[in-house]
Every structure is written in C-alpha cells, then in structure tokens.
C-alpha positions as CSV (number, residue, x, y, z in Angstrom):
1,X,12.1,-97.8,-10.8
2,X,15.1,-99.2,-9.0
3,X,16.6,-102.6,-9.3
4,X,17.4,-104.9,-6.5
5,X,19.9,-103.5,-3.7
6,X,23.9,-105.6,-4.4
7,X,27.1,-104.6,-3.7
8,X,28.6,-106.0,-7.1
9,X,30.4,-103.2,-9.2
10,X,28.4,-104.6,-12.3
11,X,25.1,-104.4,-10.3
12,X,26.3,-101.0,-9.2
13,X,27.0,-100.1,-12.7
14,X,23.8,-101.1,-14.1
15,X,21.7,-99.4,-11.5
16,X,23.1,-96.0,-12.4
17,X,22.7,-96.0,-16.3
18,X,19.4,-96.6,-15.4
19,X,18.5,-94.0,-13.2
20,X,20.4,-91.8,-16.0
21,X,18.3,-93.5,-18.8
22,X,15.1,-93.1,-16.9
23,X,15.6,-88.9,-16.6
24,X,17.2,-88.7,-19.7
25,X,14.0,-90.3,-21.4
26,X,11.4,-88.0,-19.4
27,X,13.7,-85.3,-21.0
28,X,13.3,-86.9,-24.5
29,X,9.7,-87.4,-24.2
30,X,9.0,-83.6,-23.8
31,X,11.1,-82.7,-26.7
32,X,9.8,-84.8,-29.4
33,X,6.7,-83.1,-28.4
34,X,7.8,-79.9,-29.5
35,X,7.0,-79.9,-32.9
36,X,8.0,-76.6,-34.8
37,X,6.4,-77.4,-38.1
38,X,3.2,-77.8,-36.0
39,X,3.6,-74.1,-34.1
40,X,1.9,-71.9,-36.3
41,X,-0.5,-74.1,-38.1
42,X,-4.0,-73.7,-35.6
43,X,-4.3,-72.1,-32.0
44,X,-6.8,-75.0,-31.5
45,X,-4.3,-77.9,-32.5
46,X,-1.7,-76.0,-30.3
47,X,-3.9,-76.2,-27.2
48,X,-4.6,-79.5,-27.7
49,X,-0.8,-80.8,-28.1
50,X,-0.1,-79.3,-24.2
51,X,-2.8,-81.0,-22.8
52,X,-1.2,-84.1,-25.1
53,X,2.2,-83.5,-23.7
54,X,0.7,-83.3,-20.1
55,X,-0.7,-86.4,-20.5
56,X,2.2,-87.6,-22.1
57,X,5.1,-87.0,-18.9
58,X,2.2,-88.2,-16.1
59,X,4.6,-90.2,-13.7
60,X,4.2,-93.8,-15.4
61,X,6.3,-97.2,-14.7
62,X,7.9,-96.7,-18.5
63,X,8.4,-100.6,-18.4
64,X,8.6,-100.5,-22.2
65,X,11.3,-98.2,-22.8
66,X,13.1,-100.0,-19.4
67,X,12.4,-103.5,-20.8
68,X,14.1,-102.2,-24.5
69,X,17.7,-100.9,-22.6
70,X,17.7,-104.5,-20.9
71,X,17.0,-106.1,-24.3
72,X,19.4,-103.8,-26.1
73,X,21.9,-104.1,-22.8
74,X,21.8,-108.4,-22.9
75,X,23.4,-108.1,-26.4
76,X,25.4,-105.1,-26.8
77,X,27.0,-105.8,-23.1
78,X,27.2,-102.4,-22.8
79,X,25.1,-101.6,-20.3
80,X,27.6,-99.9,-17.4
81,X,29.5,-98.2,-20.6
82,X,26.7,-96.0,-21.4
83,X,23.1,-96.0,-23.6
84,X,24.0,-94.3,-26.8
85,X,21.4,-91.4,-28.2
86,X,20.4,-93.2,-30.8
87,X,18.7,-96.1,-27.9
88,X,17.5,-93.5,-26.0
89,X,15.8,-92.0,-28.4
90,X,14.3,-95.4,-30.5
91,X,12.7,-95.7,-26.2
92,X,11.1,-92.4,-26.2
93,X,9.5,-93.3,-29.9
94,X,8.3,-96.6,-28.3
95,X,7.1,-94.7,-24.7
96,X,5.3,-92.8,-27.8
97,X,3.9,-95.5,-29.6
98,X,2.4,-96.7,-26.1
99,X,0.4,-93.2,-25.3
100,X,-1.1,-93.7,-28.1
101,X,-2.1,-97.5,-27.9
102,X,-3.7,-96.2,-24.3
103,X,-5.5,-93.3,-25.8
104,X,-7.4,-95.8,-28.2
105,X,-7.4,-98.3,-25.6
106,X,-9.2,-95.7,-23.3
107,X,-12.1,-94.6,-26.1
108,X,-12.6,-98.5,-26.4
109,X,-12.9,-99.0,-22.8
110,X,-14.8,-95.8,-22.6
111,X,-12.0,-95.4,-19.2
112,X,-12.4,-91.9,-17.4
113,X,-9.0,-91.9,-15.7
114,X,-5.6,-92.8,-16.9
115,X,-2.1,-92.5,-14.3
116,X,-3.6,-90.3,-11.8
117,X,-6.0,-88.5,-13.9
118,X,-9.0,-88.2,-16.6
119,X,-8.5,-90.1,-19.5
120,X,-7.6,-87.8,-22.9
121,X,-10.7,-88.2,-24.2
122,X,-12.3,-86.4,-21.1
123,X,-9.7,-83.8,-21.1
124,X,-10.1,-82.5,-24.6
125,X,-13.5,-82.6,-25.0
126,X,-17.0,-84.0,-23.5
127,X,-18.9,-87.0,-25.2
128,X,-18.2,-88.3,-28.6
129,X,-16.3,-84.9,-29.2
130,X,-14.2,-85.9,-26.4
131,X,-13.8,-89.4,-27.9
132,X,-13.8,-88.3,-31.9
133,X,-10.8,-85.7,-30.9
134,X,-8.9,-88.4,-28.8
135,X,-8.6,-90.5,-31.9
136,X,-7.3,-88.1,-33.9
137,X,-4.5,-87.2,-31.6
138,X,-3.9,-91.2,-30.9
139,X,-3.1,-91.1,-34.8
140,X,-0.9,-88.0,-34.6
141,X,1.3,-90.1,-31.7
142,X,1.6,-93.2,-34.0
143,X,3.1,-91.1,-36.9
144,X,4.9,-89.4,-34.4
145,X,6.5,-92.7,-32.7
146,X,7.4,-94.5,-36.2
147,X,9.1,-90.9,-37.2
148,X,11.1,-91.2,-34.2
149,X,12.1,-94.8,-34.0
150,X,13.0,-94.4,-38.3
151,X,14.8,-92.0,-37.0
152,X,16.9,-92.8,-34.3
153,X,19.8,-93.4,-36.7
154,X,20.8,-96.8,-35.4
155,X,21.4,-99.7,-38.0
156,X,19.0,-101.8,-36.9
157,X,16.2,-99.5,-36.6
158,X,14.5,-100.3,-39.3
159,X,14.5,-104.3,-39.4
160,X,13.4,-103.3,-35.1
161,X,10.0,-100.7,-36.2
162,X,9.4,-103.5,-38.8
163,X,8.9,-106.1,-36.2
164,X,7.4,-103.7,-33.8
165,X,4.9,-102.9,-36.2
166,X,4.0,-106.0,-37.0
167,X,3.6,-106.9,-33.5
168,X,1.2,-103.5,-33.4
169,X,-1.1,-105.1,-35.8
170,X,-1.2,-108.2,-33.5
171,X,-2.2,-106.4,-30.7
172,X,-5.0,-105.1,-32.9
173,X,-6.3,-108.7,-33.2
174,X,-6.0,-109.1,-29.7
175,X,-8.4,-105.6,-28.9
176,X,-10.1,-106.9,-31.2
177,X,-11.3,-110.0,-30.1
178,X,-11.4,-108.9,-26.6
179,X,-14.1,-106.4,-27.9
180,X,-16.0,-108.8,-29.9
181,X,-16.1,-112.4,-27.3
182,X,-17.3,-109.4,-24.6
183,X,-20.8,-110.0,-26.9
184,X,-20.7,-113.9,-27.2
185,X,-22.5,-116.2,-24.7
186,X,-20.0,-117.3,-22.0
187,X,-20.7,-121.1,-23.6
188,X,-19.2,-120.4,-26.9
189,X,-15.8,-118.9,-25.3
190,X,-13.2,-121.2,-24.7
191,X,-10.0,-120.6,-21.9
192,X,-7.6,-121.3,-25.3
193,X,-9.4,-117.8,-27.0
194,X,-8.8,-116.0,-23.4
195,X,-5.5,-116.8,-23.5
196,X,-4.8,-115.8,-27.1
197,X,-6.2,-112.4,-26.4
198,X,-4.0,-112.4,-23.1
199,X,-0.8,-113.1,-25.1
200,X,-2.0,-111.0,-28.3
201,X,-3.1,-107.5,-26.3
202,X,-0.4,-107.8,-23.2
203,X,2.7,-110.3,-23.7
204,X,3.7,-110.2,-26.6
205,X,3.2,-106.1,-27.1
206,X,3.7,-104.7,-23.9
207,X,6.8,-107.9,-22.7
208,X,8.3,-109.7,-25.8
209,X,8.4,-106.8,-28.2
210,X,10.2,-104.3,-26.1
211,X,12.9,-106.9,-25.5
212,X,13.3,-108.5,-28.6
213,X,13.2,-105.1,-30.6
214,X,16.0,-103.9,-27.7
215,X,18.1,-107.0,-28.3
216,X,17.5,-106.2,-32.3
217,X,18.9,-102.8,-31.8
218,X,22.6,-104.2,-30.1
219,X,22.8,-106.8,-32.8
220,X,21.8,-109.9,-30.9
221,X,21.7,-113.1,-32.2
222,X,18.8,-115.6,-32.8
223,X,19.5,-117.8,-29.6
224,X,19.2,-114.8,-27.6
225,X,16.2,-113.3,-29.2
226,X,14.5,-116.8,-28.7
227,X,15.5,-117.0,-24.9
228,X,14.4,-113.0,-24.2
229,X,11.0,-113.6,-25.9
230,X,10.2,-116.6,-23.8
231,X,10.9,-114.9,-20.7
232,X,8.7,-111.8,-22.1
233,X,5.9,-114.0,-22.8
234,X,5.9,-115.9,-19.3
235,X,6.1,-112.3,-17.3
236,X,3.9,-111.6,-19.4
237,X,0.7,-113.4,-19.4
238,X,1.7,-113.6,-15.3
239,X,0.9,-110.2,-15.9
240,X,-2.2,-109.8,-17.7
241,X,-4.1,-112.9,-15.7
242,X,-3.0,-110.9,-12.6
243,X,-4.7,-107.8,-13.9
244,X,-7.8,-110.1,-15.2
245,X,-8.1,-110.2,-11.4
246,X,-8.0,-107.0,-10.5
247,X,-10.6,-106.2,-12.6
248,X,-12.9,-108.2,-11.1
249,X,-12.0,-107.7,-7.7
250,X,-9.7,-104.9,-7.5
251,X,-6.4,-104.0,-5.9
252,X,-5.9,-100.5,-5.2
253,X,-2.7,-100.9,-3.3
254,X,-1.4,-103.0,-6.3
255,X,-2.8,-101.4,-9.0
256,X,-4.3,-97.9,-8.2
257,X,-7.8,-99.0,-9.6
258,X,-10.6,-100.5,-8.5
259,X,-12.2,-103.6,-9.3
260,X,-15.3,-104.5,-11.4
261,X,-14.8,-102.7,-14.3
262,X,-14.2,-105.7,-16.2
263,X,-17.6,-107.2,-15.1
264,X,-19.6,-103.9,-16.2
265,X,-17.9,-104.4,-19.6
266,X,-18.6,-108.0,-19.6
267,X,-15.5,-108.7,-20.9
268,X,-14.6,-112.6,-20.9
269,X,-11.3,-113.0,-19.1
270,X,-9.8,-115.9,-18.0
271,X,-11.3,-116.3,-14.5
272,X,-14.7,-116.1,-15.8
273,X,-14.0,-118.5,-18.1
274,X,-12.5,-120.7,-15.6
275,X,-15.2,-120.7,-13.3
276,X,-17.6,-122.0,-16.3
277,X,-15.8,-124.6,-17.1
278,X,-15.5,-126.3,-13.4
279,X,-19.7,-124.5,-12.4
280,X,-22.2,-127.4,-12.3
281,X,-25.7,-126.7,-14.4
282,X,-26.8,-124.1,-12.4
283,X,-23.7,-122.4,-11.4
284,X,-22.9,-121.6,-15.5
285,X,-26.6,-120.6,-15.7
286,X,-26.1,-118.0,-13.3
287,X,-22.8,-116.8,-14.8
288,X,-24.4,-116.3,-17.7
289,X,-26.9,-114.9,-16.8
290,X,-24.4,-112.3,-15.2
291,X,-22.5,-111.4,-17.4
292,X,-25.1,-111.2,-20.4
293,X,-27.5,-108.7,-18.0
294,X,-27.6,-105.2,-18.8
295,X,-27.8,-104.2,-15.1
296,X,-24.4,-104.8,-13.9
297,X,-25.2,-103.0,-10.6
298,X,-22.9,-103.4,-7.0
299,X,-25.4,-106.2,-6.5
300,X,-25.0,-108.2,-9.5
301,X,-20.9,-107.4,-8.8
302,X,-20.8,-108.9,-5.4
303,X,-22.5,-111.8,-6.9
304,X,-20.3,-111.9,-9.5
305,X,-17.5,-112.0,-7.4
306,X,-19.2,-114.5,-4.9
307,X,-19.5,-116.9,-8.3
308,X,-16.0,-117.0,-9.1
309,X,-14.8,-118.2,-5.8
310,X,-17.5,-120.5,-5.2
311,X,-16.3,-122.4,-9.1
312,X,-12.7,-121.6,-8.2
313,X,-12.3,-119.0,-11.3
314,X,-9.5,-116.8,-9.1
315,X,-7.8,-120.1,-7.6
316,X,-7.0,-121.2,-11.2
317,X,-5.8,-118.0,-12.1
318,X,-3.6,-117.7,-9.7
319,X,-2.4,-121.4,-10.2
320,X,-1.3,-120.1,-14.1
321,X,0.1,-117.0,-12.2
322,X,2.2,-119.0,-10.4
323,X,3.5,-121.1,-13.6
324,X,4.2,-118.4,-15.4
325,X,6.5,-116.7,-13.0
326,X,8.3,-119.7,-12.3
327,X,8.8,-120.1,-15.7
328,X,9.9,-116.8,-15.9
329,X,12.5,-117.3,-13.3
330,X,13.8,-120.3,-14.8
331,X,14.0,-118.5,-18.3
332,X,15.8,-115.3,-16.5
333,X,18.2,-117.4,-14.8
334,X,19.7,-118.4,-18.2
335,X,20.6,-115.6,-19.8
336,X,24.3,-113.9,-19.9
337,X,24.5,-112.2,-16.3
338,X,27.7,-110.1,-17.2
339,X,26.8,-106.9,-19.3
340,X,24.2,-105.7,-15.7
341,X,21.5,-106.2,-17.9
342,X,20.1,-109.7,-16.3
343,X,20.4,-107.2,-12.7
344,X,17.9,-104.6,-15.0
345,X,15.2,-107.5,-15.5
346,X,15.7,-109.3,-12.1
347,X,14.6,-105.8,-11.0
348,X,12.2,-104.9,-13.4
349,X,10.8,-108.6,-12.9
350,X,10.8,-108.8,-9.3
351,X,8.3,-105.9,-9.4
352,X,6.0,-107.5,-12.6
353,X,5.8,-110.8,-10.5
354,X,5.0,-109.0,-6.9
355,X,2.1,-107.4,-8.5
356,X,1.3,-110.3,-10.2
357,X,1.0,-112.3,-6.1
C-alpha cells in the first residue's frame, strides 16, 4: 500500500516507515511460523504448517496491522522516528489473529478461494476432512496470535489483547447472526439487525479495533480513542455495505470476486433488506420467494439482481455509502496531523472509500 503522493518532510517521513513496516511484517509473519517446539512432534502436522505458512504470506492488503501503526502512530507521534519491535510484532500477532478469523470464516461460507487461491480447507484436505482439519489449524493460529501479542513486551499489551479479545467474541455474535437471519423469512429481518451484523462482523473488528488497540499500545488518551473509533466505525460500515454489493452483483476490478455469492447463500444484507422495505405486495412476494428457493440458479440471480434495482435496494446502499464516508472524512479531518500518522489513514482511507464508490 502507498499513501497519497506530498512533498511535506512529515508526509515524506511517514511514507517510508511504512514501506519499512510493511516488509518488515511480511518478515515477521514467516518467523512466528517457525515453531521449534512443533518440529519434531508429527510429519503430518509439519506438512500441514507449510501449506499454513503459504497461505499465511499470500500478497494480502494487511489493513489491520497498517491501521494498528496509524493508531499506535496518532498517539505516540512517533511515526517518522521509527516503529519499535515490540509494535511490529503485537501487528504480526493481529495479521495472525486475522488468518485465522478467515479460515473459519471460509468453512462457514463454505468459500473455495481465498487471495488468489483455494481456500485452506481445500488445500489440506477434500470435504469435511478438508473442513474438520481447517478448524483445527484456525485454533492453532488463535493461540498462536494471543502468544504473540502477550508477548510483544510492550506495557500496554495486555490491557490492548484484552480489548481485542473482547471485540473477537463480538465478532462471533456478528457471524453468528449473519448465519442464523440467512434462515429467517425476509419479513421478520429488520435493516436495524443488518446493520448490527455489519458493524459486529466488519467495523468494529476489522476498522475500530486495529486503531483503538494501536492508539492503546502508544498510550493514547480517552479523547483520542473516542475520535479514532468513530472514524473506524464510519470507514467501516462504508466498507462492509460496499461489499454487501459486490456480493450481489460483483466487482472484479474492485474486489477480485464475483458477484452472487451472497444470493446463493441467501444471506440477508442490507440491500435486500432495503429493497423489502420500499417493494409493493408483490415485489416482497417475489423477494421472498427468492431468496427462500433452494434453486438459486444464474436465472433466479439475474432476477435477483433485476429486483433490487427495480425497489431501489443498491440506490440506498449506496446513499449510506456515501454518509459514511463523509462522515469519515469529517471525523479524519480532526485528528492531530503532526506525528504523519493522519497522512497513513488519509492513504489507507482514500483506498477503503474508492472501493467503497
């Protein structure tokens, strides 16, 4: 990732620790998966951890790990200075934490590729074996990631996995009502429970924690926390609406998948909702109808699609889209600019809200 192009020193600055940070945590990531203790215990287990460190160092965004250094940057002020080990390493543990919240995720979904190839389930095994196995490894990366994050030896690193676990169990909630409203009638789901899930499963883990647990880790102060997990949220949710229509209707270009996958799993996103809520009699008899049928074919997609528009599903999605970013941008343009870590999340931002167009 690079940030946006300025001639300040600060800017400057800012744009080379994180180009250093970013190879130096690819570097990190393959040595914490080089577990001695584990060398000798199976050949099996072995050949399963290189296919998990494979996986692991895929070419990914690491957004995470990015949005934690601008978190741990806007109150240390120490970005252009240099990123202490100790950081570096809590990123790596939370880069960790993530492979294994996609493995699950991926099982759950019952996804076949992941950044450019098969999922971990597929790799390791066919079928439920393939599934059953990617579970146990999913575990193995969450021990892994709270080891390394207890361990990072910074003073805050325990009051930061605290709160990062107990933002783990949220996201929990969040999967789990996502799974459970895919098998309740369109009439009894309500925009307010798409949006909890949103914020639950996306905003708060994937935007809000990383910052606030970065900001934790340089010792920031309550305003600050307040004001970084507002912006977190906002980018957020832009975020997770904006892939609630890609998986309707896909965006290769923007997202490197195709669309429909979350009609086929009949999940109950916001733009489905949406449309329900504004269809007339017959229009939410037909959305029902589509989204409770077993045979979710390329016909029954196309007329899925076809719905939305027609009820205005993907206009209103994209009206939230467009709040949230503002609000965003609002949020952003408060916060301290001096340290280069604002510069970071402009950046890091500016790419969050052009996929989120």
């Amino acid at each position: 990732m690079t940030i946006a192009a300025t001639s300040s020193p600060v800017s400057l600055g800012a744009e080379a620790a994180l180009a250093s940070f970013q190879l130096e945590l690819e570097r990190s990531l393959a040595d914490l998966l080089l577990l001695p203790d584990e060398s000798s215990m199976d050949p099996r287990w072995s050949r399963a951890m290189v296919e998990v460190r494979a996986y692991t160092l895929r070419p990914a965004k690491r957004v995470r790990p990015t949005l934690l250094l601008a978190g741990w940057a806007m109150a240390s002020g120490e970005l252009v200075r240099g990123v202490p080990e100790g950081v570096k390493t809590f990123a790596a543990g939370l880069e960790l934490l993530h492979t294994f919240m996609l493995i699950h995720d991926d099982v759950a979904d019952r996804a076949e590729t992941r950044r450019g190839g098969p999922s971990l389930h597929r790799t390791l095994a066919s079928g439920k074996a393939g599934d059953d196995l990617a579970i146990v490894v999913g575990d193995h990366l969450y021990a892994r990631a709270i080891e390394v994050m207890l361990g990072s030896g910074l003073p805050h690193a325990a009051e930061a996995t605290r709160y990062m676990m107990a933002i783990c169990r949220h996201t929990a909630v969040g999967q789990y009502l996502d799974l459970d409203l895919a098998r309740t009638p369109l009439q009894d789901v309500t925009i307010f429970q798409t949006l909890k899930v949103a914020n639950l499963k996306t905003a708060r883990y994937g935007f809000v924690a990383p910052l606030v647990v970065g900001a934790m880790l340089g010792g920031a102060d309550k305003a600050l926390l307040e004001q970084l997990e507002r912006v977190g949220r906002q980018v957020g949710m832009a975020f997770q609406l904006r892939d609630d229509l890609i998986g309707l209707f896909g965006d290769d270009d923007v997202a490197g998948k195709a669309g429909g996958g979350d009609f086929v799993e009949g999940k109950r996103t916001f733009p489905v909702v949406a449309a329900w809520t504004r269809a007339d009699a017959q229009g939410r008899s037909q959305l029902e109808q589509l989204w409770s049928s077993d045979m979710r074919d390329e016909r029954a997609l196309a007329s899925a699609r076809a719905a939305l528009e027609t009820w205005g599903g993907r206009e209103a999605t994209q009206r939230v889209i467009e709040r949230m970013t503002r609000g965003a941008r609002r949020t952003l343009q408060q916060l301290p600019s001096g340290s280069g870590a604002r510069v970071v999340l402009d950046g890091l931002m500016a790419r969050m809200v052009g996929r989120s167009r």
